[in-house]
mmCIF file of the C-alpha atoms, coordinates in Angstrom:
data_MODEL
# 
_entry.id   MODEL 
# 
loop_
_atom_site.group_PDB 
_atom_site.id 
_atom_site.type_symbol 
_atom_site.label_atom_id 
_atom_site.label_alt_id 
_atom_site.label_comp_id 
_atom_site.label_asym_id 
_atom_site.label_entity_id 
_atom_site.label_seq_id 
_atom_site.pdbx_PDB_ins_code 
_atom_site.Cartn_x 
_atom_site.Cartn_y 
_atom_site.Cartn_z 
_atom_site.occupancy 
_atom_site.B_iso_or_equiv 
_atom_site.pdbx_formal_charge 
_atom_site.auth_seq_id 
_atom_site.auth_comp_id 
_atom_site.auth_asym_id 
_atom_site.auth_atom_id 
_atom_site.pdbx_PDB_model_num 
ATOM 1   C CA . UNK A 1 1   ? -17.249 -12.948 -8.107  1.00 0.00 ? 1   UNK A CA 1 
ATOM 2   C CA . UNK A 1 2   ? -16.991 -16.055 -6.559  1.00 0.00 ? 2   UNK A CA 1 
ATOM 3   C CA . UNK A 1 3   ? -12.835 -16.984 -7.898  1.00 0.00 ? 3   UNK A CA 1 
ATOM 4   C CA . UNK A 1 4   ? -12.854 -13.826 -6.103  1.00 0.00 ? 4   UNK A CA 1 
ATOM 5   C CA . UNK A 1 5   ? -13.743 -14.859 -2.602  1.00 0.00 ? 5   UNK A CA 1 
ATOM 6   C CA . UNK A 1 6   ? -11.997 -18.109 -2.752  1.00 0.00 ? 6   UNK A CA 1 
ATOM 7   C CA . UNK A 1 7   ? -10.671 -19.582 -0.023  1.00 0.00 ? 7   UNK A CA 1 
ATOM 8   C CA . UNK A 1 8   ? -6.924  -19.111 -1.402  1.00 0.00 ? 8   UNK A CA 1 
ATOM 9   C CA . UNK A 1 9   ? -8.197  -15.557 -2.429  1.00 0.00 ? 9   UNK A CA 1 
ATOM 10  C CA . UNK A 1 10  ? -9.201  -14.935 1.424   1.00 0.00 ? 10  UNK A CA 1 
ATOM 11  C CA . UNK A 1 11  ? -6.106  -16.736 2.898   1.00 0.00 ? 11  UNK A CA 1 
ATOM 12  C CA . UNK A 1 12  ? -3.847  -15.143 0.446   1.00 0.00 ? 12  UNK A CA 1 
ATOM 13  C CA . UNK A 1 13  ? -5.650  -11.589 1.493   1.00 0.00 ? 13  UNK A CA 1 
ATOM 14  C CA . UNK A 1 14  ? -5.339  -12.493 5.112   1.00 0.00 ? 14  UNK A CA 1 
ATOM 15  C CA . UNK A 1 15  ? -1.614  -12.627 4.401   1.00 0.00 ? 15  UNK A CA 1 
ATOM 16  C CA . UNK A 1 16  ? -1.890  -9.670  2.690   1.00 0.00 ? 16  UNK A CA 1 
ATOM 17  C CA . UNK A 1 17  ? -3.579  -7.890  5.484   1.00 0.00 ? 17  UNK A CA 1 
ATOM 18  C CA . UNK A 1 18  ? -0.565  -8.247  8.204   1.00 0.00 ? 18  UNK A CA 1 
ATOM 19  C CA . UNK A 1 19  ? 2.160   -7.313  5.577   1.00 0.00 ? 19  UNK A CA 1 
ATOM 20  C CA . UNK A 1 20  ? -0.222  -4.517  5.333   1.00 0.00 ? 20  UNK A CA 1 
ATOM 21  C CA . UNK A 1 21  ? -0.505  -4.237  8.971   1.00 0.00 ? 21  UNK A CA 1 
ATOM 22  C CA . UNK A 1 22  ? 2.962   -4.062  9.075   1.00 0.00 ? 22  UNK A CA 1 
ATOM 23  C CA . UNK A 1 23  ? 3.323   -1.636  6.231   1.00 0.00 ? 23  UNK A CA 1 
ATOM 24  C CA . UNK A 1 24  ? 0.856   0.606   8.090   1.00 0.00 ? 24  UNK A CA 1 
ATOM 25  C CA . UNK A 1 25  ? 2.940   1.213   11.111  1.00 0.00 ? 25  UNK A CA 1 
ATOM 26  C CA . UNK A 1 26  ? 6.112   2.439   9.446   1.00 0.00 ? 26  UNK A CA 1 
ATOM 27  C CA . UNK A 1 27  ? 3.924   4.749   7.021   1.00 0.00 ? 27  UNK A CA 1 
ATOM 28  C CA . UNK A 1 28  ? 1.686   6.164   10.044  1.00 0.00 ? 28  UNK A CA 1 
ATOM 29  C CA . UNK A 1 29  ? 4.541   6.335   12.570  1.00 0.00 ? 29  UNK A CA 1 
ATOM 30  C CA . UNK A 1 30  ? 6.679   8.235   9.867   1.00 0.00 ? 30  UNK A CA 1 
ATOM 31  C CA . UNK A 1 31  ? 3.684   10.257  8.777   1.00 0.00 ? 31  UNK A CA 1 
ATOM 32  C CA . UNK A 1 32  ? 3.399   11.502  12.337  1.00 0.00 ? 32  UNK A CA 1 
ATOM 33  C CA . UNK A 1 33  ? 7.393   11.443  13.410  1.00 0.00 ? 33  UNK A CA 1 
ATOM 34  C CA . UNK A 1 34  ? 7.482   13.996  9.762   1.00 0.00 ? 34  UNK A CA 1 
ATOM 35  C CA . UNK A 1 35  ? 4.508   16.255  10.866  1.00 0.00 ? 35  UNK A CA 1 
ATOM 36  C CA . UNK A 1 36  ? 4.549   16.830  14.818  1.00 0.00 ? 36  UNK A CA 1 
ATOM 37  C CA . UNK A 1 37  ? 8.173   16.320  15.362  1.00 0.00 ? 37  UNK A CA 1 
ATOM 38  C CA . UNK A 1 38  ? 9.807   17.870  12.491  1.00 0.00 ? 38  UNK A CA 1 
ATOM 39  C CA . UNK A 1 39  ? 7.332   19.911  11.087  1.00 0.00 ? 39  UNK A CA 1 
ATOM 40  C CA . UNK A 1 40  ? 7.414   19.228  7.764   1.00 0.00 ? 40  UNK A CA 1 
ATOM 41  C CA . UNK A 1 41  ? 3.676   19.783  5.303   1.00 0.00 ? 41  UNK A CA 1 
ATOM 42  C CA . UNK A 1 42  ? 1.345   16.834  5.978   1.00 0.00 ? 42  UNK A CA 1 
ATOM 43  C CA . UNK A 1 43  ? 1.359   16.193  1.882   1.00 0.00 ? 43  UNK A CA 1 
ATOM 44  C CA . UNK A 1 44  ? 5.199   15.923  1.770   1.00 0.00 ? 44  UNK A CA 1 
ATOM 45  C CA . UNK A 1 45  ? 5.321   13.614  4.630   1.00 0.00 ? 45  UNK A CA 1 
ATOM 46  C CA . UNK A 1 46  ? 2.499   11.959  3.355   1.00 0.00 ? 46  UNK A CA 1 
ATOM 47  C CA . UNK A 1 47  ? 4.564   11.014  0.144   1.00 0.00 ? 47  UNK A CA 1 
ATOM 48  C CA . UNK A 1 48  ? 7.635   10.184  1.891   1.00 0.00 ? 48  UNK A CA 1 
ATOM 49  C CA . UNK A 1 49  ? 6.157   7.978   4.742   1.00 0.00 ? 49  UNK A CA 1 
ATOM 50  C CA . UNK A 1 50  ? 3.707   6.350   1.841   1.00 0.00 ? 50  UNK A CA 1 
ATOM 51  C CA . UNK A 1 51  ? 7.139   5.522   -0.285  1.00 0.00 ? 51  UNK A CA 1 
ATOM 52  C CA . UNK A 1 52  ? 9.132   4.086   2.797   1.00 0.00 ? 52  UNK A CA 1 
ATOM 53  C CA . UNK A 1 53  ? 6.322   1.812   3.287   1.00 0.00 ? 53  UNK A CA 1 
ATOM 54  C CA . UNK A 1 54  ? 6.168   0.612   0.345   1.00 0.00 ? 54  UNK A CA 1 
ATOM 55  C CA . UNK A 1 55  ? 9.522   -0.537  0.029   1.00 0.00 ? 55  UNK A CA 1 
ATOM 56  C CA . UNK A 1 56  ? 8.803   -2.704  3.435   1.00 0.00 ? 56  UNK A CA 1 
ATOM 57  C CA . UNK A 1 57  ? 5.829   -3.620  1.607   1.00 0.00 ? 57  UNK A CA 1 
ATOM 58  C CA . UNK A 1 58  ? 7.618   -4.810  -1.761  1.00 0.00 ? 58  UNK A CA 1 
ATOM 59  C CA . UNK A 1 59  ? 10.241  -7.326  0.331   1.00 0.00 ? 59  UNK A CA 1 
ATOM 60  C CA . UNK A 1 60  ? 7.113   -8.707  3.063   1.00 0.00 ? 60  UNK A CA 1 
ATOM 61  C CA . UNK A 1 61  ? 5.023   -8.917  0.368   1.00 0.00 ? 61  UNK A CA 1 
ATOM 62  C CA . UNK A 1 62  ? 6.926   -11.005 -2.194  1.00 0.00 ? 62  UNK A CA 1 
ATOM 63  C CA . UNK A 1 63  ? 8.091   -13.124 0.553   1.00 0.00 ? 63  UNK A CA 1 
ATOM 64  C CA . UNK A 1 64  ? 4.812   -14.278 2.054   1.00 0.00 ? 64  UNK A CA 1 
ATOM 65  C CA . UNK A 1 65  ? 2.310   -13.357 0.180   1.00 0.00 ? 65  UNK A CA 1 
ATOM 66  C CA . UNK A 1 66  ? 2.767   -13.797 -3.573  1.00 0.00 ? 66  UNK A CA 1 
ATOM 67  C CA . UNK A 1 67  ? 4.512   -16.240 -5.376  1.00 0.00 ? 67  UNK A CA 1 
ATOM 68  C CA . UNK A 1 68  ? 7.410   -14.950 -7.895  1.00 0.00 ? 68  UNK A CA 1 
ATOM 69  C CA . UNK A 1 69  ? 6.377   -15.395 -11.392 1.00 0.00 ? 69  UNK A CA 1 
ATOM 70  C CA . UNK A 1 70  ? 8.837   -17.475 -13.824 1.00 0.00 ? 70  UNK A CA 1 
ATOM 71  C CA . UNK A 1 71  ? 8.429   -14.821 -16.520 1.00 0.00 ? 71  UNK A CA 1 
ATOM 72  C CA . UNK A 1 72  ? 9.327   -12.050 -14.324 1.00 0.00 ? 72  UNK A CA 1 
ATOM 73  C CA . UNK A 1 73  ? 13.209  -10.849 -13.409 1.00 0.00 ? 73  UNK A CA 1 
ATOM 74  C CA . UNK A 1 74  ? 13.594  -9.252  -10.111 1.00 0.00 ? 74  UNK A CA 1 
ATOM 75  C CA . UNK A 1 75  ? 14.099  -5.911  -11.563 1.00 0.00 ? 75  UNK A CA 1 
ATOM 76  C CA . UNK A 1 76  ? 10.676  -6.523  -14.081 1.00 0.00 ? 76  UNK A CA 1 
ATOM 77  C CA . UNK A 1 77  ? 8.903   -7.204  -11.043 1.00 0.00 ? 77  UNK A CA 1 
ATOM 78  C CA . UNK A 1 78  ? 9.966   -4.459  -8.582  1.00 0.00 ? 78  UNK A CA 1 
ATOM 79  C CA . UNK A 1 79  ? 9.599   -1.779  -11.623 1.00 0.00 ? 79  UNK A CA 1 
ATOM 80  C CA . UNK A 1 80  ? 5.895   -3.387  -12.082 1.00 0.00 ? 80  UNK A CA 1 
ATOM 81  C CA . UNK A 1 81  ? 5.800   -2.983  -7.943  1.00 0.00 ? 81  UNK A CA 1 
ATOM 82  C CA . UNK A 1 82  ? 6.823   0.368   -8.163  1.00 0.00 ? 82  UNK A CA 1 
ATOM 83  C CA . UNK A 1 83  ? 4.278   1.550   -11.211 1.00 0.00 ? 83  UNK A CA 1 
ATOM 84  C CA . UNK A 1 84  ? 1.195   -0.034  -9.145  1.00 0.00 ? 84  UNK A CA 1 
ATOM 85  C CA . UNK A 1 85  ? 2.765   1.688   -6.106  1.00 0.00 ? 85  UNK A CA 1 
ATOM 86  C CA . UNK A 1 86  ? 2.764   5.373   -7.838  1.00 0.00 ? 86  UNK A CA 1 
ATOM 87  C CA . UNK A 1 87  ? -0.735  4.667   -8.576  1.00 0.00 ? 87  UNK A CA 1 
ATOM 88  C CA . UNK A 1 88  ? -1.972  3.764   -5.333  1.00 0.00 ? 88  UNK A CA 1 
ATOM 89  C CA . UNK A 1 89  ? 0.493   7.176   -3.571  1.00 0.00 ? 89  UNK A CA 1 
ATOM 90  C CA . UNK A 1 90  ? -1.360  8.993   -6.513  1.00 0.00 ? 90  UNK A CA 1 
ATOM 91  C CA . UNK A 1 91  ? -4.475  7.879   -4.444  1.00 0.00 ? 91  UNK A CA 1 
ATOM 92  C CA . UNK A 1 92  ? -3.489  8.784   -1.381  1.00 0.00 ? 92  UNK A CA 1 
ATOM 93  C CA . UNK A 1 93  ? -2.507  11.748  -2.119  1.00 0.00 ? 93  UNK A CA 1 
ATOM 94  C CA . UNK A 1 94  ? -5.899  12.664  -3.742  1.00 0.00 ? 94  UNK A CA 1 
ATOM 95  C CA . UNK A 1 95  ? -7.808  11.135  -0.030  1.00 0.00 ? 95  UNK A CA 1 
ATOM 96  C CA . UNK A 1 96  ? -5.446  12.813  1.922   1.00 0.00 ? 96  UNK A CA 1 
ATOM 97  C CA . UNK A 1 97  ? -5.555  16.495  0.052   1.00 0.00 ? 97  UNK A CA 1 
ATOM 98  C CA . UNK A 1 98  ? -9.588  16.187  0.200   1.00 0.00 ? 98  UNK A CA 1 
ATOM 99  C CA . UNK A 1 99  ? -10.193 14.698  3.652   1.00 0.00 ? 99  UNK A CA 1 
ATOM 100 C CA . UNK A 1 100 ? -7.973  17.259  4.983   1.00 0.00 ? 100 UNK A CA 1 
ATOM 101 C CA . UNK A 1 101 ? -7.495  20.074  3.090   1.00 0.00 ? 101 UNK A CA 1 
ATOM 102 C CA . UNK A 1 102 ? -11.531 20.105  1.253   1.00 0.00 ? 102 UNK A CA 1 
ATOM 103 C CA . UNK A 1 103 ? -13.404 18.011  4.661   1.00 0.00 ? 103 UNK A CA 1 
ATOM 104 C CA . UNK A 1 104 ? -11.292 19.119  7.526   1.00 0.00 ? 104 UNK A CA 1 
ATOM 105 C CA . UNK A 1 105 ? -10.659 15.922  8.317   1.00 0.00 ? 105 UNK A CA 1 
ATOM 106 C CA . UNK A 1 106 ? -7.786  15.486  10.519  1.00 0.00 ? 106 UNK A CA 1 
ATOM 107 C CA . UNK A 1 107 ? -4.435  14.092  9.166   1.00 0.00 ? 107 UNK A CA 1 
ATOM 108 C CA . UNK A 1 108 ? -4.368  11.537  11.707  1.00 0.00 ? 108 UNK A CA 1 
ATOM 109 C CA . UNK A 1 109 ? -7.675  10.357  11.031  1.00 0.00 ? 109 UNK A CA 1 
ATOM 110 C CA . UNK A 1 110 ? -8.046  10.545  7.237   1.00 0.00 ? 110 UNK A CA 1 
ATOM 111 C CA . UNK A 1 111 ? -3.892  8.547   6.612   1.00 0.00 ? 111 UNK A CA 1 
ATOM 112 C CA . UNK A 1 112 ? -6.424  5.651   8.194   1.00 0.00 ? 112 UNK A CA 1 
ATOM 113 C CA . UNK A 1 113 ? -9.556  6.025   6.084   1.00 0.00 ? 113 UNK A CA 1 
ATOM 114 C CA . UNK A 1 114 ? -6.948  6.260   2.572   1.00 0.00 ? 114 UNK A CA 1 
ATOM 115 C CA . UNK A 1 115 ? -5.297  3.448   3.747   1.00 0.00 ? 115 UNK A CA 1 
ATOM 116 C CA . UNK A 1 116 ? -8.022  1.329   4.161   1.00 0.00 ? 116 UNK A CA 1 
ATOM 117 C CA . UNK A 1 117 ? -9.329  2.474   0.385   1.00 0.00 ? 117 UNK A CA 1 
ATOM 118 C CA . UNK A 1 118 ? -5.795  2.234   -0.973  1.00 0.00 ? 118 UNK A CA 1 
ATOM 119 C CA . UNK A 1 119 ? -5.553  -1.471  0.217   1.00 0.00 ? 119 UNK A CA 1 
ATOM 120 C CA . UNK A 1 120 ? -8.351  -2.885  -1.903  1.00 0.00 ? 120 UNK A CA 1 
ATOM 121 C CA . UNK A 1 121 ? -7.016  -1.384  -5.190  1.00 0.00 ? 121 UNK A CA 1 
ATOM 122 C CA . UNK A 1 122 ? -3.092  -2.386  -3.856  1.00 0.00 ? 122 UNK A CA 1 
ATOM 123 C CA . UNK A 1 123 ? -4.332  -6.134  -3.113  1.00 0.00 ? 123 UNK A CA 1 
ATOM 124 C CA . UNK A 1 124 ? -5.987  -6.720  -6.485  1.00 0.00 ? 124 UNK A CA 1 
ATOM 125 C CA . UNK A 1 125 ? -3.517  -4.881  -8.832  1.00 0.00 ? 125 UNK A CA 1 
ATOM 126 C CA . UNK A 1 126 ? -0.912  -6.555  -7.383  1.00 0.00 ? 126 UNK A CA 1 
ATOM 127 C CA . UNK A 1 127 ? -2.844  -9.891  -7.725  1.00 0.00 ? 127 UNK A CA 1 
ATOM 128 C CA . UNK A 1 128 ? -2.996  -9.404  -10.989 1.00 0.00 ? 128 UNK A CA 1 
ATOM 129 C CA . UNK A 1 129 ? 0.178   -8.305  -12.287 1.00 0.00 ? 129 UNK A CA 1 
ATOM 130 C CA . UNK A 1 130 ? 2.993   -9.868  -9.848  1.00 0.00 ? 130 UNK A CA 1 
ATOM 131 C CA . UNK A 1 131 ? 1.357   -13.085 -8.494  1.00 0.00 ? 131 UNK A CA 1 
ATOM 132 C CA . UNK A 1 132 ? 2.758   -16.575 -10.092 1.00 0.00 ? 132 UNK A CA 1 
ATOM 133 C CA . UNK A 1 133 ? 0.600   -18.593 -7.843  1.00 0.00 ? 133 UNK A CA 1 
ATOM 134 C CA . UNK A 1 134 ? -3.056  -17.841 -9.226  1.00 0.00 ? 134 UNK A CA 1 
ATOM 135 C CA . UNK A 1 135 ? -4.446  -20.077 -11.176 1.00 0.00 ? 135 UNK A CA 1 
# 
């Protein structure tokens, strides 16, 4: 537990929080652009604003927050990107179709809460699998 709250670990996660930041706006802002302007079902849009972001995600993320791994070509690491990425839309998905579809809980309002779950299980799998750095 404690390799786990590092300093590095925080720092690194502090990084990790304004890519995510970042990431956050074009997913929401699509999410809402999708739904109230052009009508299209809040799961669809959900998917498709959750996939732009993480392509802004991939590029921000591998540029300040982890460090490339040697063993890894571009295309190895993007595909391993991509896989953890399914996962966590898989996620999503699931918090958005219960908050709003089981809870009632608006669209608006539940994108945040799933994001902020999604985040934890996006920092550490990513951690783990793409990041050259740790020791």
């Amino acid at each position: 537990m404690r390799a786990a709250l590092s300093k590095d670990t925080v720092k690194q996660f502090s990084k990790f929080a304004v890519v995510g930041i970042t990431s956050l706006a074009v997913d929401y802002i699509l999410l809402l652009v999708l739904v109230e302007l052009l009508h299209v079902d809040f799961l669809i849009a959900t998917s498709a604003s959750f996939l732009a972001s993480v392509v802004v995600n991939y590029f921000l993320s591998m540029r300040y927050v982890f460090s490339r791994r040697d063993d890894l070509s571009r295309k190895r690491e993007f595909t391993i990107f991509a896989v953890l990425s399914a996962v966590g839309l898989g996620l999503n998905d699931l918090f958005m179709f219960v908050g709003v579809a089981v809870l009632s809980i608006g669209y608006q309002v539940m994108k945040l809460i799933s994001t902020f779950l999604v985040t934890w299980y996006n920092f550490f799998s990513r951690r783990r699998f793409l990041d050259g750095g740790r020791a």
